[in-house]
C-alpha positions as CSV (number, residue, x, y, z in Angstrom):
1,X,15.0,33.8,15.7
2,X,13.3,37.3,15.7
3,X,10.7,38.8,13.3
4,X,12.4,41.2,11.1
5,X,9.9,43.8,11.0
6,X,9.2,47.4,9.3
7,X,12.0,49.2,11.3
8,X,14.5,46.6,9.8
9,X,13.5,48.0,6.4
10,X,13.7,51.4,7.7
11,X,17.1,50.5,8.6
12,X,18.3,49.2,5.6
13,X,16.5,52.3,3.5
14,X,18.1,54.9,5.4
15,X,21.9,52.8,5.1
16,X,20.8,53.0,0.9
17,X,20.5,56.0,0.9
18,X,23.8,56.9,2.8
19,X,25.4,54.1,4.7
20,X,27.7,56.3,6.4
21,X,24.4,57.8,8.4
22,X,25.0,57.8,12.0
23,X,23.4,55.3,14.2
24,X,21.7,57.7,16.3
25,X,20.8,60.1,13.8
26,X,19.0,56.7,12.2
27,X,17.5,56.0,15.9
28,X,16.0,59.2,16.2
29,X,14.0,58.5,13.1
30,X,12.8,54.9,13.4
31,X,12.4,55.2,17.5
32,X,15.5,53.5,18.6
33,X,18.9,54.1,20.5
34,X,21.9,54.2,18.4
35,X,22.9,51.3,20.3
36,X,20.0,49.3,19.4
37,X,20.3,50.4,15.4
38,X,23.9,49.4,15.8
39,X,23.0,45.8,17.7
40,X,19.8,45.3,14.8
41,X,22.3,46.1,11.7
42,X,24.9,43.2,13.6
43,X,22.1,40.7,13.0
44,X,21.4,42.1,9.4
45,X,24.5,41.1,8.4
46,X,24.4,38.1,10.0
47,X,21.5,37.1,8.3
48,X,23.3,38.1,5.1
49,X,20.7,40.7,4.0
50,X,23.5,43.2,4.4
51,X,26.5,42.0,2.8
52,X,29.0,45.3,2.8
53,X,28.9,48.7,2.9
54,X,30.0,50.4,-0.2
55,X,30.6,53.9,-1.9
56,X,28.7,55.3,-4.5
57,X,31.2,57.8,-6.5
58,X,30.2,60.6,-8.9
59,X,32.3,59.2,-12.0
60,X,31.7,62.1,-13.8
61,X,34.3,63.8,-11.5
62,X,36.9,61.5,-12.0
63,X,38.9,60.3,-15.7
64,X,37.5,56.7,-15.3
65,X,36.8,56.7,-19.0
66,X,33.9,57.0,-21.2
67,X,30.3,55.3,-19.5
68,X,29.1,52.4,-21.9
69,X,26.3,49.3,-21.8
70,X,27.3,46.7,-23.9
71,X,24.8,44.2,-24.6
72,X,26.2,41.1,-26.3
73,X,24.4,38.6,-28.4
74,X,26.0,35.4,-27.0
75,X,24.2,31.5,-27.7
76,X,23.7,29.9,-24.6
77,X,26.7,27.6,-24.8
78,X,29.5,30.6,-24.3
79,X,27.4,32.4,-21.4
80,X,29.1,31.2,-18.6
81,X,32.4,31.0,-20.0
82,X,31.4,34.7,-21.4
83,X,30.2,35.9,-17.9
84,X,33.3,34.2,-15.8
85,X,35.6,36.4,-18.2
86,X,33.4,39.2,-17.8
87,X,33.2,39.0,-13.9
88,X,35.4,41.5,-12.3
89,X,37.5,42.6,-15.9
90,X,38.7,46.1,-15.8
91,X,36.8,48.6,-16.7
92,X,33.3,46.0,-15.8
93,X,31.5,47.8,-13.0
94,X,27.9,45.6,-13.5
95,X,26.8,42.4,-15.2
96,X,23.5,41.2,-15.9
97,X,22.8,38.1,-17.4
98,X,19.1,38.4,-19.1
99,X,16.6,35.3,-18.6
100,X,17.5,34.3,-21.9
101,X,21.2,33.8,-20.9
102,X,22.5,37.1,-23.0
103,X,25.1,39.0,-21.1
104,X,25.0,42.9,-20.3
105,X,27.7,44.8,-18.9
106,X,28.0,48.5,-18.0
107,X,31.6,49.8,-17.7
108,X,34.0,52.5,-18.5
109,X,36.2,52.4,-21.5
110,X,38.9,54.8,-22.6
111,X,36.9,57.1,-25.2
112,X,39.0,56.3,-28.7
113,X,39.6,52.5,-27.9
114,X,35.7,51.2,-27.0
115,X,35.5,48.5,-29.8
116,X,39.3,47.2,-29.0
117,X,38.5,47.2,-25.1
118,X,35.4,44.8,-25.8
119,X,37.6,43.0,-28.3
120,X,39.7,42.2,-26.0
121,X,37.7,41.3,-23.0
122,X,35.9,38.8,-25.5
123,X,39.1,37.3,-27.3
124,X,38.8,34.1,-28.9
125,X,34.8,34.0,-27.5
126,X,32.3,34.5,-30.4
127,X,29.6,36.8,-29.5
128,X,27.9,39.8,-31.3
129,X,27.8,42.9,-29.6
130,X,25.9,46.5,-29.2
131,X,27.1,49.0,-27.8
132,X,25.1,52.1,-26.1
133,X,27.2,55.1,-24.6
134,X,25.1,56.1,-21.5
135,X,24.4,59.7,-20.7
136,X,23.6,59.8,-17.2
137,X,23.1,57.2,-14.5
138,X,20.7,57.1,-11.3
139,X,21.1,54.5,-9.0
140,X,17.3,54.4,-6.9
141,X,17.5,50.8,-5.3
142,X,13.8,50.5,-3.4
143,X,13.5,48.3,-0.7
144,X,9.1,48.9,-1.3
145,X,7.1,45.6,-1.2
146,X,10.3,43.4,-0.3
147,X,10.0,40.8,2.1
148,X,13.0,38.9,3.7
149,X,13.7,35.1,2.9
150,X,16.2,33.6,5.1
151,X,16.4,30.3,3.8
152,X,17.0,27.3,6.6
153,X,21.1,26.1,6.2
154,X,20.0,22.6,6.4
155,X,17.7,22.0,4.2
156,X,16.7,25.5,2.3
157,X,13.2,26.0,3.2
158,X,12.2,29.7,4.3
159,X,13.2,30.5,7.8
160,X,10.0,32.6,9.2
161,X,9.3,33.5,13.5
162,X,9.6,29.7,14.3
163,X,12.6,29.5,13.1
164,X,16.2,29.1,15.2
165,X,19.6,30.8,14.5
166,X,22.8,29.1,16.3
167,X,26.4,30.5,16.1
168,X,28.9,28.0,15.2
169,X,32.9,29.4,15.0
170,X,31.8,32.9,14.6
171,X,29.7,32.6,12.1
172,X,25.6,32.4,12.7
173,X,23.3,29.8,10.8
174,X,19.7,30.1,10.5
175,X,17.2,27.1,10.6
176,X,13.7,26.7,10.0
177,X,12.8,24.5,12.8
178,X,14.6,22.2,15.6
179,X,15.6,18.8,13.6
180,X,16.7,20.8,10.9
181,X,18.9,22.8,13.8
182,X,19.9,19.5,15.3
183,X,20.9,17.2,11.9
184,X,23.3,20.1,11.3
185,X,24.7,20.3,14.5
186,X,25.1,16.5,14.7
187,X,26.9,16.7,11.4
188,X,29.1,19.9,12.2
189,X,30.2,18.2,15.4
190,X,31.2,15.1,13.7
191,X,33.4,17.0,11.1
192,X,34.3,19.2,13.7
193,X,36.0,15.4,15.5
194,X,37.4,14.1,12.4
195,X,39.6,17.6,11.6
């Protein structure tokens, strides 16, 4: 398995900033073809560091309802059930769940129905609640001082420039060294005879 190096993180700081950015136009800046941008953000997504490519829209442009942070004061025994009701609700655009297993959302409710839209995504689920209508947003996601951790498939260890990464049925795992490479194989291939 290659190195992912500074021009990786190049890569991926130009595609924050707008991932519709041509390949070339991202070559000419880092030193690369288009073609080779194009063949290093294939293996960034394989490797799972890139999982989609998204839009960021100005909200404020469209009737999406009111922007709020809601930060509920949930024990630690309703969290998860709290959070799995939370996850994807309408109107839920992020959730954060704190250290301390509180749960805060931003979202978008209609302006004169705020306090029954939270009602009812909390229902019969007893948790105080504050909530903060937000002004403006920024969205500055900084890849500075990150370092990538591919973890090994087999047994979770950090995969570094030793490491191997083996396509199986279109999809590519990544393993820290050879026996880790080779127990999954052998157990792959075994599954793979008894389907």
């Amino acid at each position: 398995m290659r190195d992912l190096d500074e021009t990786d993180l190049e890569i991926l700081s130009m595609l924050t900033e707008d991932a519709r950015r041509p390949f070339s136009e991202i070559g000419k800046k880092v030193g690369l073809t288009g073609p080779a941008v194009s063949d290093r953000v294939k293996r960034l997504q394989e490797a799972e560091i890139i999982n989609r490519f998204t839009v960021d829209m100005n909200r404020g442009q469209l009737r999406a309802g009111i922007p709020v942070f809601v930060q509920f004061d949930n024990s630690k025994d309703v969290a998860e059930e709290l959070r799995s009701r939370l996850s994807g609700a309408s109107g839920i655009e992020h959730l954060f769940v704190t250290a301390e297993g509180k749960i805060w959302v931003y979202g978008r409710a209609e302006g004169q129905n705020v306090r029954n839209w939270i009602e009812g995504l909390l229902e019969d689920i007893s948790a105080d609640y504050s909530v903060t209508l937000v002004d403006d947003l920024e969205w500055a996601p900084s890849l500075e001082g990150t370092e990538f951790a591919i973890t090994c498939a087999e047994c979770g260890n950090t995969v570094d420039k030793e490491g191997e990464s083996v396509r199986f049925d279109e999809t590519v795992y990544h393993f820290c060294c050879g026996s880790c490479r080779g127990r999954f194989q052998e157990r792959y291939q075994q599954l793979e005879q008894e389907a």
